[in-house]
C-alpha positions as CSV (number, residue, x, y, z in Angstrom):
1,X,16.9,29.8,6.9
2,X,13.2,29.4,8.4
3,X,12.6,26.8,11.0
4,X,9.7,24.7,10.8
5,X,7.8,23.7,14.1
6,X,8.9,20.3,13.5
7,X,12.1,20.8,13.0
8,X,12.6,22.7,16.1
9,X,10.3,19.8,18.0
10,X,13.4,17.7,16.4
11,X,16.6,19.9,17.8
12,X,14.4,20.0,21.1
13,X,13.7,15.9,21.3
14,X,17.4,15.5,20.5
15,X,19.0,17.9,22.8
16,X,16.5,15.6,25.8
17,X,17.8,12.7,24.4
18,X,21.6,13.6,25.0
19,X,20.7,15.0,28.6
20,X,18.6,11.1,29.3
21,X,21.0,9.3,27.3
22,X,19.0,7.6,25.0
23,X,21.2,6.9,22.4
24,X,18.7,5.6,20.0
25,X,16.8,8.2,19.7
26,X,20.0,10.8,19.5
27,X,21.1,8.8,17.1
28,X,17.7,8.8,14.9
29,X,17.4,12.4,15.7
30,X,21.2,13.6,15.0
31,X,21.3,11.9,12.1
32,X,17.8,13.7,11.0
33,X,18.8,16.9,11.7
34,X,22.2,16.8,9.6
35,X,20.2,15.5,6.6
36,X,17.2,18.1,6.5
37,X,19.9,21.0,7.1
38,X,22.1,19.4,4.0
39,X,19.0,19.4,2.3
40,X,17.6,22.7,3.1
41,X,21.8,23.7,1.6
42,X,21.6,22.4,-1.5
43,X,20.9,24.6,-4.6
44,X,17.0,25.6,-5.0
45,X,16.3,24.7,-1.5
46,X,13.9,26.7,-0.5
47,X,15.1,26.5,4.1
48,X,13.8,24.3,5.8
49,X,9.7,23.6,6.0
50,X,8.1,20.9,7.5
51,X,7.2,19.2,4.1
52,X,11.2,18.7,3.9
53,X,11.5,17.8,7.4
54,X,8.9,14.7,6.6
55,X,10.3,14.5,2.9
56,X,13.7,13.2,4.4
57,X,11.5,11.5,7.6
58,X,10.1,8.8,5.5
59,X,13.3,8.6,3.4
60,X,15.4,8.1,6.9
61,X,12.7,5.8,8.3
62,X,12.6,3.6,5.3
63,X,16.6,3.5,5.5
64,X,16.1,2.0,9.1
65,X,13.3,-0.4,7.9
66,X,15.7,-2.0,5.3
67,X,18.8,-2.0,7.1
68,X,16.9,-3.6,9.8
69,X,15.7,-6.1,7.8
70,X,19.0,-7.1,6.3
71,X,20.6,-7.2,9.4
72,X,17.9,-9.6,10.4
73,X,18.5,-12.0,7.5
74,X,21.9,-12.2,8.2
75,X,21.9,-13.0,11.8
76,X,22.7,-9.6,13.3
77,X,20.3,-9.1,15.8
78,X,21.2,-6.6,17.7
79,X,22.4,-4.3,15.1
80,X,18.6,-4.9,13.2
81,X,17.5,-3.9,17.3
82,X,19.1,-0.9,17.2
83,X,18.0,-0.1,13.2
84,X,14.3,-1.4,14.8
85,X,15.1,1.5,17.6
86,X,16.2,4.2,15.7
87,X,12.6,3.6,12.9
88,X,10.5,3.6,16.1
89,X,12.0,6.8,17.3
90,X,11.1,8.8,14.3
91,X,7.7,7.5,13.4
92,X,6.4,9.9,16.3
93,X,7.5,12.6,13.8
94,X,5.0,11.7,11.2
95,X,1.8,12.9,11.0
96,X,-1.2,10.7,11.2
97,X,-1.7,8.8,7.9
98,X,-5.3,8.7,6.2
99,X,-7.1,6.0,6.3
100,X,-8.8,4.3,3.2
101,X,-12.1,6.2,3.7
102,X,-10.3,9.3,4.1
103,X,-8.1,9.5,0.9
104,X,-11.3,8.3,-1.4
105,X,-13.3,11.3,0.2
106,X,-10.2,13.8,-0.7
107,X,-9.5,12.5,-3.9
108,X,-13.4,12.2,-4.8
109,X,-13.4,16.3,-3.9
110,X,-10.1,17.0,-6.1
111,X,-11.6,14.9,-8.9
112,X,-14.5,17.5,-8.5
113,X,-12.4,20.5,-8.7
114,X,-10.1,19.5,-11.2
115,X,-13.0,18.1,-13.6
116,X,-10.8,15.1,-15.7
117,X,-12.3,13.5,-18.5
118,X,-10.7,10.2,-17.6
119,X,-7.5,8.3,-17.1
120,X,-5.4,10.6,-19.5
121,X,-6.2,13.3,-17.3
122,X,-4.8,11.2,-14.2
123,X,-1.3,13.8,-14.2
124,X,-3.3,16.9,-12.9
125,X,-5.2,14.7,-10.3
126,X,-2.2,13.7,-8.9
127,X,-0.9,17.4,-8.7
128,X,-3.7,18.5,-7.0
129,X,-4.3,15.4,-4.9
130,X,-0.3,15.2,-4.0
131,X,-0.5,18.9,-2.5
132,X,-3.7,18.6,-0.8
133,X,-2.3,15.0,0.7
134,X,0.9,16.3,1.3
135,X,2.5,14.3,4.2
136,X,-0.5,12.6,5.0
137,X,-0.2,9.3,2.4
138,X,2.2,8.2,0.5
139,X,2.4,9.0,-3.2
140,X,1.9,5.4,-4.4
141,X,-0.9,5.2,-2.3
142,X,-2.3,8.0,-4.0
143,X,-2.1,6.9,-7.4
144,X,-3.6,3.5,-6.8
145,X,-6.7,5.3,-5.5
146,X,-7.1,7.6,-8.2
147,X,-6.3,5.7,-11.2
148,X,-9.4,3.5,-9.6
149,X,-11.8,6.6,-9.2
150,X,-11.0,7.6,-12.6
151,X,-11.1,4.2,-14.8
């Protein structure tokens, strides 16, 4: 199975987490690793990369951002702390997200290369624009953006 960088960055972090005990961030992290190995298992996996390590990233994190906001609403304070925690922990594995600016430039350049002839055409725009974004945005983002450029 190859390694990513991040991924490594992640077995590192966690291993310096156990020797400080900081048991949010072993948690986070633990519970990071295991998923992105399952998933780098399962059938047509291709090892682990660093688009899977964020892939399952921003699935974990938005996992934590829910839970926490459940516990919250039902009076559980310091179990939404500790979800709070764990989501603050791994949003320094992200990469930087684009700003507004940024994604209308990209998505301007792969509506250039790709040549649509309108919104009908938005599929391979998104193909292009979801591999040259990849990581960087979120797909819904995306798609808002260039079903505007191309109406």
């Amino acid at each position: 199975m190859a390694e990513s960088a991040l991924f490594e960055r992640v077995d590192a972090d966690m291993m310096s987490a156990r020797k400080a005990k900081e048991q949010a961030a072993l948690d986070a992290l633990s519970l990071l690793k295991s998923e992105v190995t399952r998933a780098a298992k399962e059938p047509g996996a291709k090892g682990i990369s660093d688009e899977l390590v964020i892939q399952i990233l921003r699935k974990e994190l938005k996992k934590r951002e829910e839970a926490a906001e459940q516990y919250a609403a039902a009076g559980r304070e310091e179990s939404a702390q500790r979800e709070t925690d764990q989501a603050k922990v791994l949003q320094r594995y992200l990469p930087a997200q684009v700003s507004d600016a940024e994604l209308e430039s990209e998505l301007r350049a792969v509506i250039a290369e790709v040549k649509p002839s309108g919104v009908r055409d938005f599929g391979p725009v998104m193909k292009a624009a979801t591999a040259r974004l990849a990581g960087r945005t979120e797909n819904g983002r995306i798609a808002a953006t260039a079903r505007r450029l191309l109406s």
